[in-house]
C-alpha positions as CSV (number, residue, x, y, z in Angstrom):
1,X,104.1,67.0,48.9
2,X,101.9,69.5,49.8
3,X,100.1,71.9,47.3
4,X,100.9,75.3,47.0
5,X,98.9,77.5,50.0
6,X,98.9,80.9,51.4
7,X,99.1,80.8,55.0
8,X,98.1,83.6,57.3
9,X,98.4,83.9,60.9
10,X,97.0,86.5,63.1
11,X,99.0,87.7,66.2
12,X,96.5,89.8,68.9
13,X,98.9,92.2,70.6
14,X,96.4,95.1,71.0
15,X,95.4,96.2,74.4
16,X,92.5,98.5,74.5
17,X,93.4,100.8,77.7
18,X,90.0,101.6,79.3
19,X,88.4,105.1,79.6
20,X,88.4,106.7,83.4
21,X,86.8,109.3,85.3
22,X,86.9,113.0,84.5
23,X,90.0,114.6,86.0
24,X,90.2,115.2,89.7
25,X,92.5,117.7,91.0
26,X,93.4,115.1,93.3
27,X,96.7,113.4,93.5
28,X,97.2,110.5,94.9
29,X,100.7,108.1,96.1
30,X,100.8,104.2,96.4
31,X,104.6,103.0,98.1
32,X,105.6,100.2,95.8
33,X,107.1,97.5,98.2
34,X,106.9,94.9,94.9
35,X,109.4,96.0,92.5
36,X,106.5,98.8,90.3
37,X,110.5,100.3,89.7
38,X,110.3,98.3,87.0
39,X,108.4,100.6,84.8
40,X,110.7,103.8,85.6
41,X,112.8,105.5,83.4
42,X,116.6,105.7,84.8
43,X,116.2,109.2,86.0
44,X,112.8,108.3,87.6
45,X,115.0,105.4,89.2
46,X,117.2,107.7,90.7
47,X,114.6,110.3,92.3
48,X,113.2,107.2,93.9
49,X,109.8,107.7,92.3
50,X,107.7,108.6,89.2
51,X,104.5,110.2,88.2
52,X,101.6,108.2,86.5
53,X,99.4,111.2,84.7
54,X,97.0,108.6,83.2
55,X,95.9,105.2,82.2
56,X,97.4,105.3,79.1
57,X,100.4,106.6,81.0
58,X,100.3,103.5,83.1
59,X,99.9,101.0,80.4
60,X,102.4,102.4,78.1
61,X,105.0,102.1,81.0
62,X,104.0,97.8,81.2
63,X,104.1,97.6,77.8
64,X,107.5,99.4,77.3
65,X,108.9,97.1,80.0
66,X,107.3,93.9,78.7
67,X,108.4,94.4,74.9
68,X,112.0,94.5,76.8
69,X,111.1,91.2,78.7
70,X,110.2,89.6,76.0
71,X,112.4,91.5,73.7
72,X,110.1,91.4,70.9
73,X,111.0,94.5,68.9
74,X,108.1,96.6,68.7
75,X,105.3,94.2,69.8
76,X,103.4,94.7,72.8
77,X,103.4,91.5,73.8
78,X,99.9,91.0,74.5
79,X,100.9,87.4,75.8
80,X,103.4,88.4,77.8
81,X,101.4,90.9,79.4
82,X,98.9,88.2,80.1
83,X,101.5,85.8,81.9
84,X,102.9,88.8,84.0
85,X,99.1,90.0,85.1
86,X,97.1,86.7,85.3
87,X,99.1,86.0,88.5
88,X,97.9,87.9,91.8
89,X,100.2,86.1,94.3
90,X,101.6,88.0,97.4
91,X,104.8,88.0,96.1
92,X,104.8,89.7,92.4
93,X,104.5,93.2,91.7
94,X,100.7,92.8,90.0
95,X,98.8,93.5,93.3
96,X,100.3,96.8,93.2
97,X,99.6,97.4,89.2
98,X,96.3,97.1,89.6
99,X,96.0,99.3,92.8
100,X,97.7,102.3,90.3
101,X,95.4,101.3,87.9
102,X,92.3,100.9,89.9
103,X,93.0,104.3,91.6
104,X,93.7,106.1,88.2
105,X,90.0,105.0,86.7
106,X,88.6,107.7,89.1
107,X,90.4,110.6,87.0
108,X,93.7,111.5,89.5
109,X,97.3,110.8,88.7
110,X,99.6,108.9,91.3
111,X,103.1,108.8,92.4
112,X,104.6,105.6,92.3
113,X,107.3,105.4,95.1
114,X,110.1,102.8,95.8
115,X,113.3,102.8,97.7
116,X,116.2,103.6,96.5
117,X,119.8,102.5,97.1
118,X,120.8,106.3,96.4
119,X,117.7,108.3,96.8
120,X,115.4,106.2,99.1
121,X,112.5,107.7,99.8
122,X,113.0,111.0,100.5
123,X,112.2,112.7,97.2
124,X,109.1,110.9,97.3
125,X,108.3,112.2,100.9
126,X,108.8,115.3,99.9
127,X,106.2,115.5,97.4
128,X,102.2,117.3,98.4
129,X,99.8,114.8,98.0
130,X,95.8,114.5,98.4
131,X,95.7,111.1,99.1
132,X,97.7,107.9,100.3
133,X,96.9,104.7,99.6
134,X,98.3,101.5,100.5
135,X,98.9,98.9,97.4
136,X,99.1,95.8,99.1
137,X,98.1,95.0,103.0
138,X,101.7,93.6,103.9
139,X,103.5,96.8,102.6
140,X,101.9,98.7,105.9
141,X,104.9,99.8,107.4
142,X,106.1,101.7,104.4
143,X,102.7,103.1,103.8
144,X,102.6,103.9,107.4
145,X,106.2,105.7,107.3
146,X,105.2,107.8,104.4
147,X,101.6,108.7,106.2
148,X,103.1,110.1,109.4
149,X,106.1,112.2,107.9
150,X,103.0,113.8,105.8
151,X,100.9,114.4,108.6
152,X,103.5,116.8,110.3
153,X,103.8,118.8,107.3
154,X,102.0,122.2,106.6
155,X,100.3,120.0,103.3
156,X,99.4,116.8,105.0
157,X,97.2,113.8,103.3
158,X,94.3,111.7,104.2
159,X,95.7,107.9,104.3
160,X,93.5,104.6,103.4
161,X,94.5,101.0,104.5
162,X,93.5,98.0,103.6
163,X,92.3,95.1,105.8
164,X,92.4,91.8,104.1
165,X,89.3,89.3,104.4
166,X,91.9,87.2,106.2
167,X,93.1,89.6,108.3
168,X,89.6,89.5,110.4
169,X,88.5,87.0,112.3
170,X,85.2,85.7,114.0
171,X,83.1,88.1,111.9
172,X,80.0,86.6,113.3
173,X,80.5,87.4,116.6
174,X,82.7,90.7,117.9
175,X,85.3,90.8,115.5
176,X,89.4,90.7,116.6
177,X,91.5,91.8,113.8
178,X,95.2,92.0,113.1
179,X,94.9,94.8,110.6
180,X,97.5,97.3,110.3
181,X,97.4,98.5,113.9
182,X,96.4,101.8,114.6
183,X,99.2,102.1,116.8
184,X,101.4,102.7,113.8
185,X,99.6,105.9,113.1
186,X,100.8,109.1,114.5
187,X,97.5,110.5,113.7
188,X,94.8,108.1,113.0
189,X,92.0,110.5,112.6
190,X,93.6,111.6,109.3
191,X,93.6,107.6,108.2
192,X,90.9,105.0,107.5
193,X,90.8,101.3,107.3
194,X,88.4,99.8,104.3
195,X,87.9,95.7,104.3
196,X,88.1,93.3,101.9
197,X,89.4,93.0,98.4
198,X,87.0,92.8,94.8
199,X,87.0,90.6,91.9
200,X,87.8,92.3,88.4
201,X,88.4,92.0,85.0
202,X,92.1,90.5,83.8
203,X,92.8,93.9,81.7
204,X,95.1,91.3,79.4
205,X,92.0,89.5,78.8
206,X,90.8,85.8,79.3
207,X,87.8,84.7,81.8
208,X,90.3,84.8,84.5
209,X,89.4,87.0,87.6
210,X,91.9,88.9,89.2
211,X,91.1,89.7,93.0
212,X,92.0,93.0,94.0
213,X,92.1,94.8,97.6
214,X,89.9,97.7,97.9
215,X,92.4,100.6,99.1
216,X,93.1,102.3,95.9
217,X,89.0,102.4,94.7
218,X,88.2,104.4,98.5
219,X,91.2,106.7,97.7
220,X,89.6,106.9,94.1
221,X,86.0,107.5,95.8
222,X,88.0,110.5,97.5
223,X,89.6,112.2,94.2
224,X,86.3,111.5,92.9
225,X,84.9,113.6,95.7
226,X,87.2,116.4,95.1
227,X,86.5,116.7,92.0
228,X,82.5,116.9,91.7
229,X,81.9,118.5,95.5
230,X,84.8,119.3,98.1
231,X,87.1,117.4,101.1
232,X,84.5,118.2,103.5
233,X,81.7,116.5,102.0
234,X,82.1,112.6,102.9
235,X,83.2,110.2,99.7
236,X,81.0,107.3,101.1
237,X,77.3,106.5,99.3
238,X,75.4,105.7,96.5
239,X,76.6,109.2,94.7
240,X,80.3,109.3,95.8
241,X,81.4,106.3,97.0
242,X,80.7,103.9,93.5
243,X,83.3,101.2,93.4
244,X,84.4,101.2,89.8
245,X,85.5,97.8,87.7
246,X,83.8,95.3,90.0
247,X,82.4,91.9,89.2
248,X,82.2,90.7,92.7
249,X,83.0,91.1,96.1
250,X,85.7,88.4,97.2
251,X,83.2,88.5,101.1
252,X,79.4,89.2,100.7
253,X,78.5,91.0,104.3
254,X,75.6,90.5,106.4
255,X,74.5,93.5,108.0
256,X,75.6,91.9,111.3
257,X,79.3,91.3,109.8
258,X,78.6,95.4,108.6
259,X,77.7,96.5,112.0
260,X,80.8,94.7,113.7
261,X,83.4,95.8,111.3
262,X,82.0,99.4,111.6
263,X,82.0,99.1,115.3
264,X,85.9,98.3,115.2
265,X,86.2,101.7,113.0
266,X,86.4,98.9,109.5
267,X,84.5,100.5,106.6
268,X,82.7,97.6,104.8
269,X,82.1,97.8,101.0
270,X,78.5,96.5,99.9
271,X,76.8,95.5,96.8
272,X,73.5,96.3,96.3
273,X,71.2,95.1,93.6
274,X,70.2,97.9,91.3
275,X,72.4,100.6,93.0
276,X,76.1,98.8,92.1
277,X,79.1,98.4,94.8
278,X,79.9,101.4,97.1
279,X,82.0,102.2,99.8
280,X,78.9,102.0,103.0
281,X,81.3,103.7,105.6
282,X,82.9,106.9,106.2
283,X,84.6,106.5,109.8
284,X,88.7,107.4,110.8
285,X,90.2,105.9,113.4
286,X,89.8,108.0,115.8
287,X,88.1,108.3,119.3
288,X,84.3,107.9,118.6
289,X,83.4,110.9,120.2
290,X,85.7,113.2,118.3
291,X,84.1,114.6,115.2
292,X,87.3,114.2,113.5
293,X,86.1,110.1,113.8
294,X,84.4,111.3,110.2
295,X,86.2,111.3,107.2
296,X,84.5,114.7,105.5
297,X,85.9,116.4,109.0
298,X,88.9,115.0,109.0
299,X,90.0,116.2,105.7
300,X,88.1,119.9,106.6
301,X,91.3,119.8,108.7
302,X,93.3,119.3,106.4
303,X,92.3,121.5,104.0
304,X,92.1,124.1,107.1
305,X,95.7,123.4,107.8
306,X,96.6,123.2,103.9
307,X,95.1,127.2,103.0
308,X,95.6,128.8,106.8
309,X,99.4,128.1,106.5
310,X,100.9,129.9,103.9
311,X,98.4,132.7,104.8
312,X,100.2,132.6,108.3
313,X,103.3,132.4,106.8
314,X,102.9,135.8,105.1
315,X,103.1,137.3,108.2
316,X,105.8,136.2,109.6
317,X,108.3,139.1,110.8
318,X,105.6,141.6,110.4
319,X,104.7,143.9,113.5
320,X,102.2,141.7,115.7
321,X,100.0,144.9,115.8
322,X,96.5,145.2,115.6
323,X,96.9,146.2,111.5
324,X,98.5,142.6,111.2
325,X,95.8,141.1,113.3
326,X,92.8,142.3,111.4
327,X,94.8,141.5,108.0
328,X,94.9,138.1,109.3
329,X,91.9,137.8,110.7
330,X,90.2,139.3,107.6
331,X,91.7,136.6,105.2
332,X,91.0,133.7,107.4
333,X,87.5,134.8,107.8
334,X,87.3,135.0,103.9
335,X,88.5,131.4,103.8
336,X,86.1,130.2,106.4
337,X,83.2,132.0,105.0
338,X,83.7,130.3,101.7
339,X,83.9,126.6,103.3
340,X,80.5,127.3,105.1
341,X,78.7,128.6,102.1
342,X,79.9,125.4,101.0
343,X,78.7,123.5,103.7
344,X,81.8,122.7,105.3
345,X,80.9,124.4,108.5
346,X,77.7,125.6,110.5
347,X,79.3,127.9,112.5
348,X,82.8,129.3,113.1
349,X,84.8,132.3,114.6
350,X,88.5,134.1,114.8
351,X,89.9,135.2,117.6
352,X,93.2,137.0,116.8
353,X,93.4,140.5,119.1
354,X,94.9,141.7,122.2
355,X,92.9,139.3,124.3
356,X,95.3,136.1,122.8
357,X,98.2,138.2,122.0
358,X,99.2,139.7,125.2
359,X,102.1,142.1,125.8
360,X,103.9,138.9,127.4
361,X,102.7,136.8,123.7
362,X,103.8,139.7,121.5
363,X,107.5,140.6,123.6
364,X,108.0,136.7,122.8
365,X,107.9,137.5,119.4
366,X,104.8,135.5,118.9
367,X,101.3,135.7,116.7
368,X,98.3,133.9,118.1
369,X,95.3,133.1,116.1
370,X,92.1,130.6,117.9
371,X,89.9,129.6,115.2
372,X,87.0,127.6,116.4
373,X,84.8,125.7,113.7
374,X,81.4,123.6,114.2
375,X,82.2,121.0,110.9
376,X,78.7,119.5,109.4
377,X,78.8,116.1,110.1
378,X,77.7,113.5,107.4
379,X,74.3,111.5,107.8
380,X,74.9,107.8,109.2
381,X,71.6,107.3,110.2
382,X,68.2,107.3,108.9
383,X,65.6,106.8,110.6
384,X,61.6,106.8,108.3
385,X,58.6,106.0,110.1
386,X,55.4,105.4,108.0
387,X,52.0,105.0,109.6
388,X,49.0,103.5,108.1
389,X,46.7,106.1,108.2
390,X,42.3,106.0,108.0
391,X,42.6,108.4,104.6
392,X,39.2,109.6,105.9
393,X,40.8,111.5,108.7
394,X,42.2,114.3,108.0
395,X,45.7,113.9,107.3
């Protein structure tokens, strides 16, 4: 028989919730096409979506919901945790959890969405959002629904896709890929495809990797960008565009796999030695030779569109006079004047007078405002020549 013995056993169910980014007043929305309805509460269920303020928001909502799993009455289950999250297949609802939680370590809360039987989506396409990003590449159609009813609205959102490693081909030569398809875009200058997926930390611990697509850090690059400059300033480089959480990059690119992919209107993400992982690409898909192919101008639309519409709106069923007119014009101009002290624009100009609101405009009970803007595009190309100069010259 045994002797007598004390015998004490330590059970690890902490889970230290990392620290993010300042706060952006950014918000962003992720579709869950996964099951992330999981971690709702039953009136959140029945909206058809829920807000995530936070991390610890986020991880509070897994561990409530893997304490009932595992129905261990007032643990957190560190373990459990750990079996739900070590897996990253296709078809469980991590991918998604860590596209929430990736996006939320640049400092902006997120809207989770998921159908409904009752509500659907159409709370959740209701809501005014900054930012759209797509959780995993095969839930494209929803993302893609959500993306074009916002783009019609007065408040519309930038949207970022992802394009899977395997989702390109022949990367060595002219790339063909069968990414989300631009087609499915009402308006694919207000969208932007980013490549490739990054290997991170398993936040329930363990040496185990998790691989992770790269949507949800370029939408985080872009709250990050709102909140230490403004939408017109692009969110690619070494100052906005840091990818947070990243061990390694699932595809190392050449700079010929770079060029390609940013020929076909792919952003590539690149490590580089002593300067971390950043997003190297700031092009929409649109038509090369608009300037709305540039993310910073793109979204100087839609902040344009966002501020211009309720000031238009507060004129409606005034006298179109010329005392309406200049109080229009002189707000716009206001607005305008601020972006381009801010470096949104170079040049810009309102035309809102009898020239575009003719008798025939004005007995049609109509108000006509032309408000032409030259944006400031980003840098893509730097060009430094050094010559080796006799010092004896004069230089």
């Amino acid at each position: 028989m045994a002797r007598p013995n004390v015998s004490i056993t330590v059970l690890d169910e902490s889970l230290v919730v990392p620290n993010s980014e300042d706060t952006s007043p950014a918000i962003g929305a992720m579709v869950s096409v996964q099951g992330l309805s999981l971690f709702g509460t039953t009136a959140e269920k029945n909206l058809g979506y829920y807000l995530v303020n936070d991390l610890p928001d986020w991880f509070a909502r897994l561990q409530e919901f893997t304490q009932k799993e595992n129905n261990l009455g007032g643990n957190s289950g560190l373990t459990f945790i750990s079996g739900y999250l070590a897996s990253n297949g296709a078809t469980t609802w991590t991918n998604e959890w860590y596209s929430v939680y990736n996006f939320l370590q640049y400092g902006s809360p997120c809207y989770v969405g998921f159908n409904n039987a009752s509500a659907g989506l159409s709370g959740f396409y209701s809501l005014n959002v900054d930012v759209i990003f797509e959780g995993v590449t095969h839930g494209a159609e929803q993302t893609k629904a959500f993306f074009n009813h916002r783009v019609g609205k007065e408040s519309p959102a930038f949207g970022v896709f992802n394009v899977a490693t395997e989702q390109v081909t022949n990367l060595n030569v002219n790339p063909v890929t069968t990414s989300p398809a631009v087609g499915g875009l009402s308006s694919p200058e207000f969208g932007c495809f980013v490549y490739g997926e990054k290997n991170q930390l398993n936040v329930s611990g363990g040496t185990t990797l998790v691989k992770t697509q790269l949507a949800a850090d370029v939408a985080g690059c872009i709250a990050r960008t709102d909140r230490i400059s403004y939408p017109w300033i692009s969110p690619a480089g070494t100052r906005r565009g840091q990818i947070l959480n990243v061990v390694s990059l699932s595809k190392s690119l050449t700079e010929t796999q770079q060029d390609y992919l940013y020929d076909t209107k792919i952003n590539p993400v690149v490590t580089f030695t002593g300067e971390g992982t950043i997003l190297f690409g700031d092009k929409t898909f649109a038509d090369a030779t608009s300037t709305l192919s540039s993310i910073n101008v793109a979204r100087l639309v839609i902040y344009l569109k966002r501020v211009l519409g309720p000031l238009a709106r507060g004129i409606l069923f005034e006298q179109n006079d010329a005392l309406t007119r200049n109080r229009f014009k002189n707000a716009a101009d206001s607005i305008l004047r601020e972006v381009k002290s801010q470096r949104g624009v170079s040049e810009y100009k309102i035309i809102c007078d009898e020239s575009n609101n003719t008798p025939e405009v004005i007995e049609a009970k109509e108000f006509v405002a032309d408000i032409l803007i030259k944006p400031i595009p980003s840098i893509n190309y730097v060009k430094i020549t050094i010559t080796n100069k006799d010092l004896s010259d004069t230089l």
